[in-house]
N, CA, C and O atoms as a DFTB+ gen file, in Angstrom:
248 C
 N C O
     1  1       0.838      -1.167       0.000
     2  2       0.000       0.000       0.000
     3  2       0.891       1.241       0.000
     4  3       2.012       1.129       0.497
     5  1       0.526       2.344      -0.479
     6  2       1.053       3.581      -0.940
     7  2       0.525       4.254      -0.219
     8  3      -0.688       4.427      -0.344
     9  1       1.174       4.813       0.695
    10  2       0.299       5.900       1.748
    11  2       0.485       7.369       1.205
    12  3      -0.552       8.033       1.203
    13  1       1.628       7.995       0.744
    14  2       2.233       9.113       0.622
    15  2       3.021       9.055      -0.766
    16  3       3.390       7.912      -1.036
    17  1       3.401      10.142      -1.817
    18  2       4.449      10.291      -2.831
    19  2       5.552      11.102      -1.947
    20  3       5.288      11.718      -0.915
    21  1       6.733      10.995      -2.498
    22  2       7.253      10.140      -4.013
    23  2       6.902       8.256      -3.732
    24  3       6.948       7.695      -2.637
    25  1       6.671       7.808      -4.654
    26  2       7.148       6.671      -4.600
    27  2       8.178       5.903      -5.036
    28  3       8.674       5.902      -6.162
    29  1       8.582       5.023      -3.761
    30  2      10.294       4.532      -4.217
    31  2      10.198       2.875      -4.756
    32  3      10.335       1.893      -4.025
    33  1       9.946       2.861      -6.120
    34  2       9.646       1.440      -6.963
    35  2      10.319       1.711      -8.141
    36  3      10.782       2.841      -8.298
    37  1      10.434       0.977      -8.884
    38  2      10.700       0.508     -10.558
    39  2      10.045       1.091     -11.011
    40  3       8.985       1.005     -10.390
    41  1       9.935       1.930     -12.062
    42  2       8.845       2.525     -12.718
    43  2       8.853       4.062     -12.431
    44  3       8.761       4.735     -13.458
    45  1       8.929       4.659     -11.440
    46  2       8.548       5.540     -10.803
    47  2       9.784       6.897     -10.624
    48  3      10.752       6.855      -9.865
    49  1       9.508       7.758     -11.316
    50  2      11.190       8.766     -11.225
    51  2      10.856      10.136     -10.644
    52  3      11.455      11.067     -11.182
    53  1       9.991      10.457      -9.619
    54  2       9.921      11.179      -9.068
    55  2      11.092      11.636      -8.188
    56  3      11.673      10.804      -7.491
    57  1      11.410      12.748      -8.192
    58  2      12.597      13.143      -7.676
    59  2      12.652      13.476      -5.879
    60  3      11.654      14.015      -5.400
    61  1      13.577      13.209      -5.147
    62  2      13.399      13.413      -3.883
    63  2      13.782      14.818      -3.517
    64  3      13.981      15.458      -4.549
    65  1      13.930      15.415      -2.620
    66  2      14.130      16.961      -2.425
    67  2      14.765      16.619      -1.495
    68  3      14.645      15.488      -1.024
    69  1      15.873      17.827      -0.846
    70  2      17.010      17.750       0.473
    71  2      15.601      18.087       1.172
    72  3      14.751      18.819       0.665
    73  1      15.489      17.459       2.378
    74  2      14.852      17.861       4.145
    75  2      13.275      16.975       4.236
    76  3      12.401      16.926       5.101
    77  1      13.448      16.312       2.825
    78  2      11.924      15.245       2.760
    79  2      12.593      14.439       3.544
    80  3      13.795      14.180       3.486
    81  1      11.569      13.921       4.505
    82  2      11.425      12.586       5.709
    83  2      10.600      11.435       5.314
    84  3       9.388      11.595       5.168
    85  1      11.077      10.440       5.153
    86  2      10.314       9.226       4.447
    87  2      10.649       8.051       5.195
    88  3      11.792       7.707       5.497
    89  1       9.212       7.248       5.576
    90  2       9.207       6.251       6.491
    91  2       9.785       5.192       4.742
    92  3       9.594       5.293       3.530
    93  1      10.487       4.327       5.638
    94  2      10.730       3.241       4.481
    95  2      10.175       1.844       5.010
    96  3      10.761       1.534       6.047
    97  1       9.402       1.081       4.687
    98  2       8.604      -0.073       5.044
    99  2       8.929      -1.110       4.210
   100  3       8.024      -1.467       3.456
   101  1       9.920      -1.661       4.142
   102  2      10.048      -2.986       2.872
   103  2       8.850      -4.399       3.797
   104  3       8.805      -4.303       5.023
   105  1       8.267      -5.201       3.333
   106  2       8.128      -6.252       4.125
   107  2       7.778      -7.177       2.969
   108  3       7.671      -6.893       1.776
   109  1       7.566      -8.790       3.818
   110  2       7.694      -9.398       2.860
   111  2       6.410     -10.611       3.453
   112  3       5.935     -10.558       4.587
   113  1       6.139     -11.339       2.720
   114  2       5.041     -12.144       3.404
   115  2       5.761     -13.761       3.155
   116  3       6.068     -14.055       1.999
   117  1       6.013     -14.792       4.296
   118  2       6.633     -16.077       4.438
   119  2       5.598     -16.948       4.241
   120  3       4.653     -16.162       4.174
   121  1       5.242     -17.801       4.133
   122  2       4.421     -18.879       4.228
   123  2       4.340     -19.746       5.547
   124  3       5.424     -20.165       5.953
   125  1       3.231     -20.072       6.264
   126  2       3.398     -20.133       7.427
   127  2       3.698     -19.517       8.163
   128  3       3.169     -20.126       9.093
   129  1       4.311     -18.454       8.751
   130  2       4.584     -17.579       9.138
   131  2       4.428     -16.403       9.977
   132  3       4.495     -16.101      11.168
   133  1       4.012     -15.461       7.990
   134  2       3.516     -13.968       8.497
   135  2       3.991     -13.109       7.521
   136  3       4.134     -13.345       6.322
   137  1       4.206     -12.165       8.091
   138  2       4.740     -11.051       7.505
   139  2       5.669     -11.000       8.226
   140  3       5.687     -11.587       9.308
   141  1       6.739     -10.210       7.730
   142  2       8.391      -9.714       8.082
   143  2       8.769      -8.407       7.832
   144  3       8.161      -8.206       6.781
   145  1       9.239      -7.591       8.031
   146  2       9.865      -6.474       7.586
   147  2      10.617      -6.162       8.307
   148  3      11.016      -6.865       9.235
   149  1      11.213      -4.352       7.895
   150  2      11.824      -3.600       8.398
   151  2      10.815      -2.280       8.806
   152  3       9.611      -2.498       8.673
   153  1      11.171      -1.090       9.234
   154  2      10.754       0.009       9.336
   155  2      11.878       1.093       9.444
   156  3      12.461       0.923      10.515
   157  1      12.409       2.155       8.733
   158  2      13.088       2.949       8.945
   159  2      12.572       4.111       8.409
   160  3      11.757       4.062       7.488
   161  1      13.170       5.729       9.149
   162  2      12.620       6.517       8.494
   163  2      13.746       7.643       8.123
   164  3      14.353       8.077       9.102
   165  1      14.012       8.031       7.201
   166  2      15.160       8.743       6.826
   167  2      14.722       9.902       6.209
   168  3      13.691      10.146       5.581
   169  1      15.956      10.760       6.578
   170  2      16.367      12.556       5.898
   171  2      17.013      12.463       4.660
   172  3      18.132      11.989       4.464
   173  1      16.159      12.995       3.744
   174  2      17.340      13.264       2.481
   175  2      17.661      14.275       2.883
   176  3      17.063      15.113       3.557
   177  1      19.595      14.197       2.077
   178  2      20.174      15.441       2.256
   179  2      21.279      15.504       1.256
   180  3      21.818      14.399       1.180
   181  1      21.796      16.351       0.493
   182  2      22.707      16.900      -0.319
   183  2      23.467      15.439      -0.733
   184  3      23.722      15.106      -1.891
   185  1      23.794      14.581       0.583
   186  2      24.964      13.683       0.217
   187  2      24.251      12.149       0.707
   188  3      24.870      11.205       1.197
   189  1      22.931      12.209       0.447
   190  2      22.031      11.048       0.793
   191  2      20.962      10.886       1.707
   192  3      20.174      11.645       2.273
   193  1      21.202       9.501       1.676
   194  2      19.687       9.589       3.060
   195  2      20.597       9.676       4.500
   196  3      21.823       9.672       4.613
   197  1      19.568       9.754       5.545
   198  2      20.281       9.443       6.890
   199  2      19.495       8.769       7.747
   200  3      18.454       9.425       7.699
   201  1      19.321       7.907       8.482
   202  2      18.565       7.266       8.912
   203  2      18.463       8.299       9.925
   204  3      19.374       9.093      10.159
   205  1      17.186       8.281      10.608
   206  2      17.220       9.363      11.930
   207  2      16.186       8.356      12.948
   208  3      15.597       8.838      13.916
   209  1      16.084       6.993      12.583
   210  2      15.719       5.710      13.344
   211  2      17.096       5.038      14.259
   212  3      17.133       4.322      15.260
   213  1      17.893       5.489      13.615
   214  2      19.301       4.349      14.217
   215  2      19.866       3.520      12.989
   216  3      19.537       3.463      11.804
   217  1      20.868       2.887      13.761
   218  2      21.405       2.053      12.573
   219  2      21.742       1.000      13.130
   220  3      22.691       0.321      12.739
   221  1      20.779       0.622      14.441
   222  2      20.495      -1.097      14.800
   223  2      19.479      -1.528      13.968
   224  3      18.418      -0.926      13.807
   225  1      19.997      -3.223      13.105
   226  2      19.457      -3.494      12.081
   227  2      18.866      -4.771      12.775
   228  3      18.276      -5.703      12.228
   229  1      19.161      -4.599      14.116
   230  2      18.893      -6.489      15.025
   231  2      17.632      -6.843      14.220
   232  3      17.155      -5.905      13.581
   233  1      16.939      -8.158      14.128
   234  2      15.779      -8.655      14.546
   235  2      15.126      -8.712      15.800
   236  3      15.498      -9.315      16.807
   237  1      13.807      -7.810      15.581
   238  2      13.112      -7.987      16.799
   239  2      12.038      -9.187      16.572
   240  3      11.544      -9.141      15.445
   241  1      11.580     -10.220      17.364
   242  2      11.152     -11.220      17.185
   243  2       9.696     -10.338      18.143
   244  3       9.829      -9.736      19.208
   245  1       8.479     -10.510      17.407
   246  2       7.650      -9.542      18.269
   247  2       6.322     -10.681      18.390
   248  3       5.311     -10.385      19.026
């Protein structure tokens, strides 16, 4: 689901701007399982993104 633009996919070349804040949500669905993901939310800026979540990548088992 697409909550907000730009969108970050194949297809899609919308340009990002320095000081846009963008939650990033990859997830994936297992069989048996569930669902899996990540959640991060990052700053563009001149020389990239920055995470402003952290940059512990652990698994949380929830």
């Amino acid at each position: 689901m697409i909550d907000e633009y730009p969108v970050i996919a194949k297809g899609f070349d919308d340009p990002l701007e320095e000081n846009m804040v963008m939650a990033i949500e990859p997830k994936k669905g297992i069989e048996n399982v569930g669902m899996v993901g990540i959640e991060n939310t990052f700053l563009v800026t001149a020389k990239g993104g920055i995470s402003i979540t952290g940059n512990d990548y652990d698994i949380i088992n929830v």
